[in-house]
ROVO-15300 format. One record per atom (N, C-alpha, C): residue number from 0; residue in three letters; x, y, z. Coordinates in Angstrom, 2 decimals. Layout:
REM residues N
<node NUM "ALA" <X Y Z>>;
...
REM end
This chain:
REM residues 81
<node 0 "UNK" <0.82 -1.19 0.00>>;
<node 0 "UNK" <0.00 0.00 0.00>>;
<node 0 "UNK" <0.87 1.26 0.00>>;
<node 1 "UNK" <1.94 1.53 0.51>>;
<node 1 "UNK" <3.06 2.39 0.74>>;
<node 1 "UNK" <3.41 2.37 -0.56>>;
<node 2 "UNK" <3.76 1.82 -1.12>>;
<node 2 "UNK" <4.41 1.70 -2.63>>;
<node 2 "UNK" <3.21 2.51 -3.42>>;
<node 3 "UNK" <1.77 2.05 -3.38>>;
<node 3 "UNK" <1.22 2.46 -4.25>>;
<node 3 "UNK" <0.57 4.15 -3.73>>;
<node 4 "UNK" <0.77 4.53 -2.37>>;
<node 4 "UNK" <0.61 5.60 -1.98>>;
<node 4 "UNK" <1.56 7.01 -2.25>>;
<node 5 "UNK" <2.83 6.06 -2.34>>;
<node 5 "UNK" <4.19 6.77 -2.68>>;
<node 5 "UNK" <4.40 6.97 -4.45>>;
<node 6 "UNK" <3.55 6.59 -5.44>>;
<node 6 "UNK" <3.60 6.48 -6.29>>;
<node 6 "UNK" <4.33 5.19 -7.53>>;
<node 7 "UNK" <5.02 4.35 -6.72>>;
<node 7 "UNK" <5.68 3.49 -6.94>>;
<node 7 "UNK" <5.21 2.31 -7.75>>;
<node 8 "UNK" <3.82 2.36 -7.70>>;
<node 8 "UNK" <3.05 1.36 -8.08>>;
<node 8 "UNK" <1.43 2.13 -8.37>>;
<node 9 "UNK" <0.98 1.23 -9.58>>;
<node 9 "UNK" <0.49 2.14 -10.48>>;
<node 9 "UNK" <-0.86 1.05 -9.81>>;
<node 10 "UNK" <-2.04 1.63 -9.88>>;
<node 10 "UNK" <-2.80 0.82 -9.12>>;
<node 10 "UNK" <-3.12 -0.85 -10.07>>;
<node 11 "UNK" <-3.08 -1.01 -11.14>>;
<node 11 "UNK" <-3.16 -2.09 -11.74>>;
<node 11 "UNK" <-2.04 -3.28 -11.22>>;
<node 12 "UNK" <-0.91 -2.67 -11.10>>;
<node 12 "UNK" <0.41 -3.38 -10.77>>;
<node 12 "UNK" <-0.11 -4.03 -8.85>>;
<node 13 "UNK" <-0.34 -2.94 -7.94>>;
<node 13 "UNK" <-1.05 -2.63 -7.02>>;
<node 13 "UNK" <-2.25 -4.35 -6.64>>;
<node 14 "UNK" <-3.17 -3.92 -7.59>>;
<node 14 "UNK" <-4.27 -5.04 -7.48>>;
<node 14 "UNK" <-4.29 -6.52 -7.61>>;
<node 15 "UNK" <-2.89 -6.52 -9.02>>;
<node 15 "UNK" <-2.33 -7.61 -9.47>>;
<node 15 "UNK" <-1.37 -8.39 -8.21>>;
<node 16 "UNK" <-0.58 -7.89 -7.96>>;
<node 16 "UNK" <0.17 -8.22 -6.54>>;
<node 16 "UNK" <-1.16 -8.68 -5.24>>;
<node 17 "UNK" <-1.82 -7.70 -5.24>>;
<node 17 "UNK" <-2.63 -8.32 -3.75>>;
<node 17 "UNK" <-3.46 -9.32 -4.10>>;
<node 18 "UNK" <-4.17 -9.74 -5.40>>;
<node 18 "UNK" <-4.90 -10.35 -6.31>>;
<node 18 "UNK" <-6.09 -9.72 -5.51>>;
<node 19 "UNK" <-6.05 -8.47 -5.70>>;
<node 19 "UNK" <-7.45 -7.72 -5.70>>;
<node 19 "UNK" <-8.06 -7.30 -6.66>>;
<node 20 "UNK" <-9.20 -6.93 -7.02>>;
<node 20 "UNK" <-9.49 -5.84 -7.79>>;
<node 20 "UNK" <-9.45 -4.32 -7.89>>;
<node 21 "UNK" <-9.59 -3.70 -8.74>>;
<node 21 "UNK" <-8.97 -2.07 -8.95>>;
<node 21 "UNK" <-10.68 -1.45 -7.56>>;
<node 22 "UNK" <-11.10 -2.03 -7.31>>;
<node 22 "UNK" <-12.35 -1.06 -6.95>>;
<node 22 "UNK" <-11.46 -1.54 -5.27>>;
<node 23 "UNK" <-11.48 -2.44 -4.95>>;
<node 23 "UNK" <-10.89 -3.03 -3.55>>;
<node 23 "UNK" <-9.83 -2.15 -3.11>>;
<node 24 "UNK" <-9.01 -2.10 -4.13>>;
<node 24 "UNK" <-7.14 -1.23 -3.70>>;
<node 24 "UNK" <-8.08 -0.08 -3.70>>;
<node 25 "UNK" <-8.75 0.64 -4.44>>;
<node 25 "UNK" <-8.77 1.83 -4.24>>;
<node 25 "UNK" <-9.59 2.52 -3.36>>;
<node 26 "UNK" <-10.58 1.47 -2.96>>;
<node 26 "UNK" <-10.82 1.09 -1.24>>;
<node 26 "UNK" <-10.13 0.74 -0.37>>;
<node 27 "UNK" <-9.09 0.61 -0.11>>;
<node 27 "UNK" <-8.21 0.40 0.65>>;
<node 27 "UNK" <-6.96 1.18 0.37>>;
<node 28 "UNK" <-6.54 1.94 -0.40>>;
<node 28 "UNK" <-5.49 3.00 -0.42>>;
<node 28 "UNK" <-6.59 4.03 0.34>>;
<node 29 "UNK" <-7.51 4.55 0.22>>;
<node 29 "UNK" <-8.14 5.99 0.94>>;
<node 29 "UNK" <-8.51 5.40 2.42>>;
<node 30 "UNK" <-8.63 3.78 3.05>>;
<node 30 "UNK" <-8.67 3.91 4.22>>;
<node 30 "UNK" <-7.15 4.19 4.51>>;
<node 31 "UNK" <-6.17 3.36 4.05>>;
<node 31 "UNK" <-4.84 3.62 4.65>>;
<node 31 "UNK" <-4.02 4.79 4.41>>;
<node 32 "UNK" <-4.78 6.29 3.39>>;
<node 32 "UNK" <-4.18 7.24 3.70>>;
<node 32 "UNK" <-4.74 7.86 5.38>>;
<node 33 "UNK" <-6.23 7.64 5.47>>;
<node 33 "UNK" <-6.82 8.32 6.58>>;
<node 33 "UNK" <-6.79 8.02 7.60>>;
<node 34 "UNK" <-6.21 6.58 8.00>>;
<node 34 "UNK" <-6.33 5.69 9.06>>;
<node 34 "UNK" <-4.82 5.37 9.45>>;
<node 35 "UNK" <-4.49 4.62 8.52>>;
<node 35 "UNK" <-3.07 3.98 8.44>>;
<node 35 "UNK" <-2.90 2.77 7.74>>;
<node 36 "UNK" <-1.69 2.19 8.11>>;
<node 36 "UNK" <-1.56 0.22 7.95>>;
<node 36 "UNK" <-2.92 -0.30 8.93>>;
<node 37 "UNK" <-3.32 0.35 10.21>>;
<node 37 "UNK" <-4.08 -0.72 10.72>>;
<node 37 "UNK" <-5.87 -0.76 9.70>>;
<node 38 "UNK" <-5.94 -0.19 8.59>>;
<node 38 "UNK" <-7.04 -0.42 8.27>>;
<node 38 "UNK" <-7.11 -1.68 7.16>>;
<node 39 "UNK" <-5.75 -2.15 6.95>>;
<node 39 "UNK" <-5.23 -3.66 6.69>>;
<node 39 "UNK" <-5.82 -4.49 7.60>>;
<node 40 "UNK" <-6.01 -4.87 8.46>>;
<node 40 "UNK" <-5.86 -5.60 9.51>>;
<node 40 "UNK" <-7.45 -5.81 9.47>>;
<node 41 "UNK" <-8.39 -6.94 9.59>>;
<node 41 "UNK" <-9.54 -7.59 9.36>>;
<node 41 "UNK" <-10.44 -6.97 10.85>>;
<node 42 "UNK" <-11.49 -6.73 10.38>>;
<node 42 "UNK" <-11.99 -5.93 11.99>>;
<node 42 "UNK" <-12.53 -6.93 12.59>>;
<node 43 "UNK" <-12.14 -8.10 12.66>>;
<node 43 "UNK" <-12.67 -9.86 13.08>>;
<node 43 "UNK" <-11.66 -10.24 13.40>>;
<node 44 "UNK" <-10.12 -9.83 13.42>>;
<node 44 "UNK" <-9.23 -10.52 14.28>>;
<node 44 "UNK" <-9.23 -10.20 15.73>>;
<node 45 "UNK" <-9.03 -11.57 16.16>>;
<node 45 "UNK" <-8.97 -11.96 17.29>>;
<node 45 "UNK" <-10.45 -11.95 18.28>>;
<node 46 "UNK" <-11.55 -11.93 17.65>>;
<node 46 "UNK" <-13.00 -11.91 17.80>>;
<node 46 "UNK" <-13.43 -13.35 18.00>>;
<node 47 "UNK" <-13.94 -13.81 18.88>>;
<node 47 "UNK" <-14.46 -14.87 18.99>>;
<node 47 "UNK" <-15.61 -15.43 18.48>>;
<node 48 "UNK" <-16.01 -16.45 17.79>>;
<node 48 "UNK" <-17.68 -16.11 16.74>>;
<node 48 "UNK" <-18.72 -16.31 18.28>>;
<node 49 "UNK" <-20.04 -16.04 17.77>>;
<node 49 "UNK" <-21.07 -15.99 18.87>>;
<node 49 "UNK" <-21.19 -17.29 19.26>>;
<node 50 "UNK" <-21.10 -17.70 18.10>>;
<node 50 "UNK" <-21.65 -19.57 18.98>>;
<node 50 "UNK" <-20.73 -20.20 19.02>>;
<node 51 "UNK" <-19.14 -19.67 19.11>>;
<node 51 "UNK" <-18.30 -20.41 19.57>>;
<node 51 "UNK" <-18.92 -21.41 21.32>>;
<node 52 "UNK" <-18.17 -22.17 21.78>>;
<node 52 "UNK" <-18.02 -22.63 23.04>>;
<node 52 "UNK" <-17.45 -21.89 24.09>>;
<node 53 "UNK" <-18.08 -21.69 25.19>>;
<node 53 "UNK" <-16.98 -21.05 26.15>>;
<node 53 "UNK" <-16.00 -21.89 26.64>>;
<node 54 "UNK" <-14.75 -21.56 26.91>>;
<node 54 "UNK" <-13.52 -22.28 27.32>>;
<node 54 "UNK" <-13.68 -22.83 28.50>>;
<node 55 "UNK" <-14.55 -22.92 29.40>>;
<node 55 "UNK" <-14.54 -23.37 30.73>>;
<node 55 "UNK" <-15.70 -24.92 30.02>>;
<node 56 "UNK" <-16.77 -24.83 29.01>>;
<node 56 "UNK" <-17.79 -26.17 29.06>>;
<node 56 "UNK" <-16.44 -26.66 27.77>>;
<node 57 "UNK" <-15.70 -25.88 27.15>>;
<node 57 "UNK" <-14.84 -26.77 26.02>>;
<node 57 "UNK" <-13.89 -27.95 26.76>>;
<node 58 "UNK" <-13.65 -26.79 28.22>>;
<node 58 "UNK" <-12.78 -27.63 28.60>>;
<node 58 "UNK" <-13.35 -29.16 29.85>>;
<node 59 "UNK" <-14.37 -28.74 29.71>>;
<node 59 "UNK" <-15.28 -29.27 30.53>>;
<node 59 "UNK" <-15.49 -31.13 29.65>>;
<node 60 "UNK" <-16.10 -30.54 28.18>>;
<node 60 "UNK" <-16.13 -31.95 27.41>>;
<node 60 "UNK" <-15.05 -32.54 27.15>>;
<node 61 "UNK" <-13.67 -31.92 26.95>>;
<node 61 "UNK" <-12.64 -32.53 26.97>>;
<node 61 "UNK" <-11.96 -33.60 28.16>>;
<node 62 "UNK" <-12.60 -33.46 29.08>>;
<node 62 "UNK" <-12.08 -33.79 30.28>>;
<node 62 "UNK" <-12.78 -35.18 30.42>>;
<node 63 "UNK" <-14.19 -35.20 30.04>>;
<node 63 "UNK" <-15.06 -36.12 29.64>>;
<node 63 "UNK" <-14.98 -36.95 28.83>>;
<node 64 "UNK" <-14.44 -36.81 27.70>>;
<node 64 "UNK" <-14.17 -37.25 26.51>>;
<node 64 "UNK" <-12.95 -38.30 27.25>>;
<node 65 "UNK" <-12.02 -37.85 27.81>>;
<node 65 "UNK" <-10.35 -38.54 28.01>>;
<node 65 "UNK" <-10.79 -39.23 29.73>>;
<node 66 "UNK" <-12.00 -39.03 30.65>>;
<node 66 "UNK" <-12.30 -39.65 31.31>>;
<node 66 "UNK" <-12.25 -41.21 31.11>>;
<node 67 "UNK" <-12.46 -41.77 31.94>>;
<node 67 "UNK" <-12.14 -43.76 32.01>>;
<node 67 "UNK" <-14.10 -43.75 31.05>>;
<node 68 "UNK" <-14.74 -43.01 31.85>>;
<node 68 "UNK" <-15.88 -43.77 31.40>>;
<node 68 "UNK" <-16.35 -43.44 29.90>>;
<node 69 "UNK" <-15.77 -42.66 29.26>>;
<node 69 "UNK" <-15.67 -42.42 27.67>>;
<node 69 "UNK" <-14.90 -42.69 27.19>>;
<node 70 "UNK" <-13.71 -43.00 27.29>>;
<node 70 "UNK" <-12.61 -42.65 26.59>>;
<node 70 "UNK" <-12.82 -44.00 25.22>>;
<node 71 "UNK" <-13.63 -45.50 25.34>>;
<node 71 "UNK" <-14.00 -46.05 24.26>>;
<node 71 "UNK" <-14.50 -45.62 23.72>>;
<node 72 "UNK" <-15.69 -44.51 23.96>>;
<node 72 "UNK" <-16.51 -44.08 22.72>>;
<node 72 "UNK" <-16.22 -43.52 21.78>>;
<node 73 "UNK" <-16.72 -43.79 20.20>>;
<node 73 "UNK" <-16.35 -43.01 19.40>>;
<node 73 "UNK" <-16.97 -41.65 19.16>>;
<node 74 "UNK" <-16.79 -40.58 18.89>>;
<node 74 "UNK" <-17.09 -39.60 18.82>>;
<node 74 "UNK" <-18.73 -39.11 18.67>>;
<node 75 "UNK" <-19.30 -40.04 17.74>>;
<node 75 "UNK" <-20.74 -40.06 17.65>>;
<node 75 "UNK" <-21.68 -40.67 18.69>>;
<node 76 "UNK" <-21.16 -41.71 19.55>>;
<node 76 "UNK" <-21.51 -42.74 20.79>>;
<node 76 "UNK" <-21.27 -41.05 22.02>>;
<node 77 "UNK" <-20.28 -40.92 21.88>>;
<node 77 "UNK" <-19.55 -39.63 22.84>>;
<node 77 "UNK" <-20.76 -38.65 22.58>>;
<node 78 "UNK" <-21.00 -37.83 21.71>>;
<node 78 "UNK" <-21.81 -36.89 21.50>>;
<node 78 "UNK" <-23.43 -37.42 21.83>>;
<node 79 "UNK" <-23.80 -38.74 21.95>>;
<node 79 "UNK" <-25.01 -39.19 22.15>>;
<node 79 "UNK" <-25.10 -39.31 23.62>>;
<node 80 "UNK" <-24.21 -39.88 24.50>>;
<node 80 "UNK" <-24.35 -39.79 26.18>>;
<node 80 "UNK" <-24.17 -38.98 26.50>>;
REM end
């Protein structure tokens, strides 16, 4: 983006490199003059999805799973008790 902000790169050259299209870079050169590099950066990193699991029941089935009284079941037997 620096390259193509600095003139260095012509936006075709630009799009071809990121395998974007010309409408994308040139959506994204006017956030990263106004913003910076961080308007690169996905506004979903490090976001957890909604229906993820919480880490306390993830760790909860895991414990279950490697318990004596599961540990034969196969995964579908496991998910049914």
């Amino acid at each position: 983006m620096q390259k193509l902000v600095d003139g260095d790169f012509t936006l075709a050259q630009a799009a071809s490199s990121l395998g974007l299209s010309n409408r994308q870079v040139i959506r994204l050169k006017k956030g990263f003059i106004q913003e910076g590099p961080a308007v690169l950066i996905h506004k979903n990193t490090n976001c957890k999805p909604a229906h993820a699991l919480g880490d306390e029941l993830a760790a909860k089935i895991i414990s279950l799973k490697q318990s004596e009284l599961y540990r034969d079941a196969n995964f579908l037997h496991f998910q049914e008790l």
